[in-house]
N, CA, C and O of each residue as an XYZ file, in Angstrom:
400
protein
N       0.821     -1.194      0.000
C       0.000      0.000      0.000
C       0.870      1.267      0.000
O       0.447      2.307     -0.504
N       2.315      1.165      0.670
C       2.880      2.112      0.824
C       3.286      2.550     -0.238
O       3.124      3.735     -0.530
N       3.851      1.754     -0.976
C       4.515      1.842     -2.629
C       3.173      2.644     -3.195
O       3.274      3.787     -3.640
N       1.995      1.985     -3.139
C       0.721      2.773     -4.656
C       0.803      4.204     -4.094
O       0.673      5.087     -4.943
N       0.975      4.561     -2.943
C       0.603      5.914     -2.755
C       1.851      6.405     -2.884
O       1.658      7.456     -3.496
N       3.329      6.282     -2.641
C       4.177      6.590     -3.183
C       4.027      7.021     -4.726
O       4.338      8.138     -5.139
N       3.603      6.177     -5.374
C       3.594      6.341     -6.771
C       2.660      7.356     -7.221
O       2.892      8.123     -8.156
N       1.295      7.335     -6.334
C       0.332      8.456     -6.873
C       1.133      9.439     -6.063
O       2.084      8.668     -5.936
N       1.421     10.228     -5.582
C       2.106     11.527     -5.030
C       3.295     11.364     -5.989
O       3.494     12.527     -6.340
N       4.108     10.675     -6.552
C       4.788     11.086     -8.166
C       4.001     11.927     -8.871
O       4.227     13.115     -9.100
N       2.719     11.037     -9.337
C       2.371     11.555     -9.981
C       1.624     12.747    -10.137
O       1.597     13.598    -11.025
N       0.944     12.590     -8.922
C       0.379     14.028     -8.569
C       1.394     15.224     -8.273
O       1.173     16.435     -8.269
N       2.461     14.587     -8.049
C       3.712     16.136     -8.074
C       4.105     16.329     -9.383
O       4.769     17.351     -9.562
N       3.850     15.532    -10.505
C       4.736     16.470    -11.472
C       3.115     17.006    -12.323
O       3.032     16.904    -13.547
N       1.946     17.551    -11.492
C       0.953     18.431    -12.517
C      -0.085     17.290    -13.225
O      -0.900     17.512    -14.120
N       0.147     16.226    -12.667
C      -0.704     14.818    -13.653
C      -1.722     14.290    -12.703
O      -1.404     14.281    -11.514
N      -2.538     13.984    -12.941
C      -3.753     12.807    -12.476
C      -4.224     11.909    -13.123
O      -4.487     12.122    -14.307
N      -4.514     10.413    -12.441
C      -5.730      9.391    -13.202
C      -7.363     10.151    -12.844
O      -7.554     10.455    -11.666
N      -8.224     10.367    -13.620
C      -9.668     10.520    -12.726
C     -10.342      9.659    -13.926
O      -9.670      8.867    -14.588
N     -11.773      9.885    -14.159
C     -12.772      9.402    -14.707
C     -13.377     10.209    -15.079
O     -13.246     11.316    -14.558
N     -14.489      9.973    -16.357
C     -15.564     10.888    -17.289
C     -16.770     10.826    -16.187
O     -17.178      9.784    -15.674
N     -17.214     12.009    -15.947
C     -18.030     12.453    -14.855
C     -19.219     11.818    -15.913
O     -20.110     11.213    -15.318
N     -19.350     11.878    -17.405
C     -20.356     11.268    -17.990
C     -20.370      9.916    -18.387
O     -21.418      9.377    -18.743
N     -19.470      9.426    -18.361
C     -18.871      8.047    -19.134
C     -18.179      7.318    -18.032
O     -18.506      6.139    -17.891
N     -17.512      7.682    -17.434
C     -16.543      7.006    -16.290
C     -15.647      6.332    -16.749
O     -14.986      5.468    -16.172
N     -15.574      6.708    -17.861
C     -14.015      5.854    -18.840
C     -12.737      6.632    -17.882
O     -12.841      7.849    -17.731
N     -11.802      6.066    -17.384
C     -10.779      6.657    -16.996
C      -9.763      7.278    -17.882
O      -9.469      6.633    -18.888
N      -9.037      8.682    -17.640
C      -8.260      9.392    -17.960
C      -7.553      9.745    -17.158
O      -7.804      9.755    -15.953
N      -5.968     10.300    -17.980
C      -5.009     10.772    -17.335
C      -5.181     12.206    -18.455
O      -5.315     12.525    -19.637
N      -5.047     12.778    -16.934
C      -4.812     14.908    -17.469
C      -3.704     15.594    -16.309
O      -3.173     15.255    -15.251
N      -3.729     16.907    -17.336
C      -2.791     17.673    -16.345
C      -3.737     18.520    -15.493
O      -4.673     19.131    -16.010
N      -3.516     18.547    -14.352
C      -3.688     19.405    -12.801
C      -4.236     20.976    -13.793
O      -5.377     21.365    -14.042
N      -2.898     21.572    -14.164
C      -3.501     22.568    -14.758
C      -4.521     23.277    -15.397
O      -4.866     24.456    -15.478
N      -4.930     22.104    -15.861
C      -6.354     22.442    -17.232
C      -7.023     23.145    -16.667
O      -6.785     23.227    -15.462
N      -8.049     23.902    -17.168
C      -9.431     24.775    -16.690
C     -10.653     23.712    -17.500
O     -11.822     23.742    -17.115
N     -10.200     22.785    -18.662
C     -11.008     22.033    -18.933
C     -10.662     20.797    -19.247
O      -9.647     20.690    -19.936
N     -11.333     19.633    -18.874
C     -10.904     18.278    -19.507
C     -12.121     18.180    -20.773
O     -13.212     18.722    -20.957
N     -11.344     17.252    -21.460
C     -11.923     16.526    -22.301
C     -12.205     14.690    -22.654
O     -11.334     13.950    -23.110
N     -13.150     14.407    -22.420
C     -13.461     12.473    -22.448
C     -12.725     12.261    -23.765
O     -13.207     12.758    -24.783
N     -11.571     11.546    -23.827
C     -11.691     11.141    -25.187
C     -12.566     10.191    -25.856
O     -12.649     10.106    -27.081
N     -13.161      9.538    -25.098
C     -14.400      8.037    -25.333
C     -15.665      9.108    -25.601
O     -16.030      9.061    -26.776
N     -16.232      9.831    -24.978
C     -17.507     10.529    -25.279
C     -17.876     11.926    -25.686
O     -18.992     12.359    -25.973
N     -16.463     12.683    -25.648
C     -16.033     13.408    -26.255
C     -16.670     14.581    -25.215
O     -16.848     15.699    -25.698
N     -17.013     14.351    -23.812
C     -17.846     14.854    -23.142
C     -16.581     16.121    -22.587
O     -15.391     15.819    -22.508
N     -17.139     17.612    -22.224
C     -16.173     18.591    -22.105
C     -16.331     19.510    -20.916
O     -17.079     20.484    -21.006
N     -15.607     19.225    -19.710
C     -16.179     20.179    -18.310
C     -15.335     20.541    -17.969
O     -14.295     19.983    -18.318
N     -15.282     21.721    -17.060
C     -14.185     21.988    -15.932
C     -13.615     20.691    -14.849
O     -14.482     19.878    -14.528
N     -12.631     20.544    -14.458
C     -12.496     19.416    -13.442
C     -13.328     18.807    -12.561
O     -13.430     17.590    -12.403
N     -13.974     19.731    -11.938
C     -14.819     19.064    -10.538
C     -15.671     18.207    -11.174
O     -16.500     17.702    -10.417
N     -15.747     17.824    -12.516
C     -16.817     16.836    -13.305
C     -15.890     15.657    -13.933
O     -16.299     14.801    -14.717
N     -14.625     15.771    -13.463
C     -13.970     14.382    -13.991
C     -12.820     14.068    -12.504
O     -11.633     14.301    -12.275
N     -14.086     13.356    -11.659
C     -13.310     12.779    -10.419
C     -12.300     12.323    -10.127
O     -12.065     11.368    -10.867
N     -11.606     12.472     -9.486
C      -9.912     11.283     -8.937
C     -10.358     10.128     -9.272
O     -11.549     10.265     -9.555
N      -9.990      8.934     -9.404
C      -9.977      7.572     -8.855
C      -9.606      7.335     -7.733
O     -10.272      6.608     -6.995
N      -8.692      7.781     -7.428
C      -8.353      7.748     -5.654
C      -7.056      8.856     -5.491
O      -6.089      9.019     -6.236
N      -7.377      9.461     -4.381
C      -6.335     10.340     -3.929
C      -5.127      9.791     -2.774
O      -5.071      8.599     -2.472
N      -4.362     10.621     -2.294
C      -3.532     10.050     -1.387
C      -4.360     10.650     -0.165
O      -3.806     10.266      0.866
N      -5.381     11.379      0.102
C      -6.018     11.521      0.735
C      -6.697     10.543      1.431
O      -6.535     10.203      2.603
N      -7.603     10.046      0.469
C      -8.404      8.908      0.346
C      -7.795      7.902      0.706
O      -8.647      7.199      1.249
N      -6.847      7.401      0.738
C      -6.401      6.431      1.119
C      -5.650      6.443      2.842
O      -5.307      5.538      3.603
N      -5.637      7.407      2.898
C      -4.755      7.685      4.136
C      -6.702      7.418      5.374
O      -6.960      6.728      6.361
N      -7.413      8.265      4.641
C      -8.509      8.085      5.377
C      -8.965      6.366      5.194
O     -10.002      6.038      5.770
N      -8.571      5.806      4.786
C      -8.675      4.694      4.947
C      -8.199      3.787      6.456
O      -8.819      2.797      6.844
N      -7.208      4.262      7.035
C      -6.382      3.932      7.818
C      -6.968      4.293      9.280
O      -6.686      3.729     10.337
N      -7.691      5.176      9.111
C      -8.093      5.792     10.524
C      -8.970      5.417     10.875
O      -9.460      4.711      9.994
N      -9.780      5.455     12.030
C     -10.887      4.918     13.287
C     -11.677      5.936     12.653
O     -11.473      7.147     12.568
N     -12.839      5.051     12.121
C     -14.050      6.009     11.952
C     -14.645      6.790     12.741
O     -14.764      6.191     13.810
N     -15.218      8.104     12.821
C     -15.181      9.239     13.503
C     -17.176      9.034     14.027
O     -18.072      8.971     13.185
N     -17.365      8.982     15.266
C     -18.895      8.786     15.623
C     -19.243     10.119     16.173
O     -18.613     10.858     16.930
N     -20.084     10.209     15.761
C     -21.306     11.760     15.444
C     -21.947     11.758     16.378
O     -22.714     12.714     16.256
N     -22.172     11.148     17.493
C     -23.478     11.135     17.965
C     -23.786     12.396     19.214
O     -24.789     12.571     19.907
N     -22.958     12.879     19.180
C     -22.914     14.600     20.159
C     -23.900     15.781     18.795
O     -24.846     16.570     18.816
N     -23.051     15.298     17.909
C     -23.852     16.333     16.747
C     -25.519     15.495     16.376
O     -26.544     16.134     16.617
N     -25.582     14.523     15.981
C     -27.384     14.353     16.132
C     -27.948     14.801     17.182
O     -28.948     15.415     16.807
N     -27.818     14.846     18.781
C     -28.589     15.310     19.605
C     -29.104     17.144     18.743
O     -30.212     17.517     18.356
N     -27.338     18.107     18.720
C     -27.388     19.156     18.472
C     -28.120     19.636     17.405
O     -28.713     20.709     17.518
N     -28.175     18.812     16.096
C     -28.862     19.042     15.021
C     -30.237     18.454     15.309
O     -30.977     19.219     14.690
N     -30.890     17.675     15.804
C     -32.176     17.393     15.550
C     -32.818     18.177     16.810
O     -34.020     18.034     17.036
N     -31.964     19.065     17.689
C     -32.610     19.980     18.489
C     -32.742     21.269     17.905
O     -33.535     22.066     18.406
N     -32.005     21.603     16.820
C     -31.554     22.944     15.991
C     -33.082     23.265     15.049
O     -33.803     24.260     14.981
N     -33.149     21.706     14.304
C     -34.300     21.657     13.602
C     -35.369     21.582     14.271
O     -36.263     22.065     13.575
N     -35.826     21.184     15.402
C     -36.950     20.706     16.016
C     -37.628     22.241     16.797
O     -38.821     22.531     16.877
N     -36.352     23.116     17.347
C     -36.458     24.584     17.445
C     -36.824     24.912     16.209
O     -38.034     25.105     16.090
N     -36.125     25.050     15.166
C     -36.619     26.002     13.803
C     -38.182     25.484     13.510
O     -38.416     25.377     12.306
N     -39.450     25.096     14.524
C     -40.494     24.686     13.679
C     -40.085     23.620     12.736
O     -40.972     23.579     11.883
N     -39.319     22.876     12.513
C     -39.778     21.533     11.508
C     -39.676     20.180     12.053
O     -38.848     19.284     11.893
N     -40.959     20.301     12.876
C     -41.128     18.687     13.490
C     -40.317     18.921     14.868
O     -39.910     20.040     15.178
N     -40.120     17.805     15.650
C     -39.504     17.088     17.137
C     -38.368     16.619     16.591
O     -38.092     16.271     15.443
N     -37.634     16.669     17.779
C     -35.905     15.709     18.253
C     -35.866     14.408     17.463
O     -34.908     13.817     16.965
N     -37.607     14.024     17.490
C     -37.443     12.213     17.543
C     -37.695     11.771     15.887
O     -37.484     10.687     15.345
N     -38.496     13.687     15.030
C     -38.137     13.238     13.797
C     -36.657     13.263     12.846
O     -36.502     13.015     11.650
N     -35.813     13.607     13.739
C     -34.240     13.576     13.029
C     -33.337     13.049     13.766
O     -32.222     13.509     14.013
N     -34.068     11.528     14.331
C     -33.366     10.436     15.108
C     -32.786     10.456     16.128
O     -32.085      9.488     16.424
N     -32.904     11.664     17.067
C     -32.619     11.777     18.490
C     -33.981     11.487     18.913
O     -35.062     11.988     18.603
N     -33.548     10.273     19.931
C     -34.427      9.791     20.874
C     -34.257      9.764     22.159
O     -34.947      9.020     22.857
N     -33.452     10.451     22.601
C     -33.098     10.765     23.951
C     -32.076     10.047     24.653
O     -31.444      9.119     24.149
N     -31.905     10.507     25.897
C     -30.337      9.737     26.166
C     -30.631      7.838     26.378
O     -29.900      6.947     25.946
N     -31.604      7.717     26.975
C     -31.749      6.139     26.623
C     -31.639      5.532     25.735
O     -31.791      4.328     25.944
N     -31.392      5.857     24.590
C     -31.413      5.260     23.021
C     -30.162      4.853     22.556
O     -29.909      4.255     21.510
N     -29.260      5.307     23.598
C     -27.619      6.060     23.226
C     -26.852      4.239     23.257
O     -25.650      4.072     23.052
């Protein structure tokens, strides 16, 4: 595992990425730089945020870690909403501390 992400941070340092056709999902390699990609399979034409990573070194690192539990923020949010007028605690899955 250590080596693939070695290798993607190569590549992501010299201006390059693998991602995919946000319409097609055919995979491509582009440069970092662009303001636009182009699919060569569908000929489909967007700014980046429409032709995803395949995986980042990000992504993978979050792989490694202890999944992070929420459950301080559901009390806070389904009391936030239940104040703003839309519905009770118990319609945005806080059910009180017995439930816990």
């Amino acid at each position: 595992m250590r080596e693939q992400l070695r290798i993607l941070q190569e590549i992501q340092e010299t201006g390059r990425n693998v991602v995919t056709c946000g319409m097609c999902g055919f995979v491509l390699l582009v440069y970092t730089d662009e303001s636009m990609h182009r699919c060569i399979k569908c000929d489909f034409i967007d700014d980046p945020c429409h032709f995803p990573d395949i995986v980042s070194v990000g992504d993978i690192e979050l792989l490694h870690q202890e999944p992070v539990q929420y459950t301080d923020d559901m009390y806070d949010d389904a009391d936030a909403l239940a104040s703003a007028g839309h519905g009770t605690d118990e319609d945005y899955g806080y059910y009180g501390e017995e439930y816990r």
